[in-house]
C-alpha positions in Angstrom: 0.0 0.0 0.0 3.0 2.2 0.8 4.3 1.3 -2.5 1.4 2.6 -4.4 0.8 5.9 -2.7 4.9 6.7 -3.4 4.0 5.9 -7.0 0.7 8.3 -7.2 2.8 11.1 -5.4 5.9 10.5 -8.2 3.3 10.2 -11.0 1.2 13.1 -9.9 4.5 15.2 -9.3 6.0 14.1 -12.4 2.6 15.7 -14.7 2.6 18.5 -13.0 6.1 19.3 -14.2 6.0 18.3 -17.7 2.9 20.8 -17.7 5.0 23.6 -15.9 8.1 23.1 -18.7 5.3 23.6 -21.8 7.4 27.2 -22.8 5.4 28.8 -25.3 8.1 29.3 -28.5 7.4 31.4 -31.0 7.4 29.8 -34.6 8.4 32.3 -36.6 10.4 32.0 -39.5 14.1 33.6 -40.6 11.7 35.1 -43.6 9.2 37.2 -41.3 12.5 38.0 -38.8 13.9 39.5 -41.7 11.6 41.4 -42.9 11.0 43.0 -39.4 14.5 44.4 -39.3 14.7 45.6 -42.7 10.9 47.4 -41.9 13.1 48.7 -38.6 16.1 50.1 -40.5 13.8 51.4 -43.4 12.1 53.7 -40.9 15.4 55.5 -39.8 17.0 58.5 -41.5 20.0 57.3 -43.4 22.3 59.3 -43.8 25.3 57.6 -44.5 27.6 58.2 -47.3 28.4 54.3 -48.8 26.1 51.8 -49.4 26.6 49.1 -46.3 26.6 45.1 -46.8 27.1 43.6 -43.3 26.3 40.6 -41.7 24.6 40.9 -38.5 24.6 38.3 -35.6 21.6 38.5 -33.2 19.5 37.5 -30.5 16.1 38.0 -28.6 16.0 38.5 -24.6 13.1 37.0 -22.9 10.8 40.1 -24.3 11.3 39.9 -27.7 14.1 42.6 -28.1 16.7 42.6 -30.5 20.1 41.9 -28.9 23.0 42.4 -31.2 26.0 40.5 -30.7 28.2 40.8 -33.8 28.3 42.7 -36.7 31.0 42.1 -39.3 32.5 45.4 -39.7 35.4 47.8 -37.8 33.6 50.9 -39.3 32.6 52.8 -36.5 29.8 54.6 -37.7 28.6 51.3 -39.3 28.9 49.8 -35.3 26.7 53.3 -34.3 24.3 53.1 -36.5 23.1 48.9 -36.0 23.4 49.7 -32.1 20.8 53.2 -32.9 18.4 51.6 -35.1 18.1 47.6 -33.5 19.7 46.8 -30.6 17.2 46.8 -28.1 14.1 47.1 -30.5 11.1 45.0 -29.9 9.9 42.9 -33.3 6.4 42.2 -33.2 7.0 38.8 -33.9 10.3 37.8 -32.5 12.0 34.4 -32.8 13.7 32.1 -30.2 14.8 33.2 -26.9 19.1 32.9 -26.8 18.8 31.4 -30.2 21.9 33.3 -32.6 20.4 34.4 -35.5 22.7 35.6 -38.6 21.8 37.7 -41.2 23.0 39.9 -44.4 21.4 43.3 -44.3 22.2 45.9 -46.8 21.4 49.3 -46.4 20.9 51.9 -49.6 22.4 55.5 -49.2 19.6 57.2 -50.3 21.4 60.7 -51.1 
């Protein structure tokens, strides 16, 4: 009898968590992230004098903002202008949590 109460408590403990680690991930695709930044980086002022190409390497914190963690160039205005216009900016629909997204982004000088 002892036996079988042990084994309700473990069974009843062990549902419970398997219902507590159900995390609710977003399943949003690379497609939709990119078009969220480019939307962000179309809605600043540009006023740069080259046309970029740089690869960014990113994140999302727990509430959906960008986190940048590498960008492929020693340019510092390149550096200022990615840390201005999406680090820290919320997407509507962001990915993964601590997953390291990589991406091309170019940028048009529009003068």
């Amino acid at each position: 009898m002892r036996k079988a109460k042990l084994l309700l408590v473990a069974f009843a403990l062990g549902t419970m968590g398997l219902f507590a680690n159900e995390i609710d991930t977003p399943n949003v695709s690379k497609d939709e992230i990119r078009k969220q930044i480019i939307e962000l980086i179309d809605l600043t002022e540009v006023s740069l004098q080259q046309d970029l190409f740089i690869d960014i390497t990113f994140t999302f914190n727990s509430t959906g903002e960008v986190v940048v963690l590498k960008v492929n160039s020693m340019d510092k205005d390149v550096l200022n202008f990615v840390r201005e216009n999406l680090n820290g900016k919320k997407l509507d629909k962001p990915g993964k949590v601590s997953k390291e997204y990589t991406m091309p982004i170019s940028v048009v000088s529009k003068y």
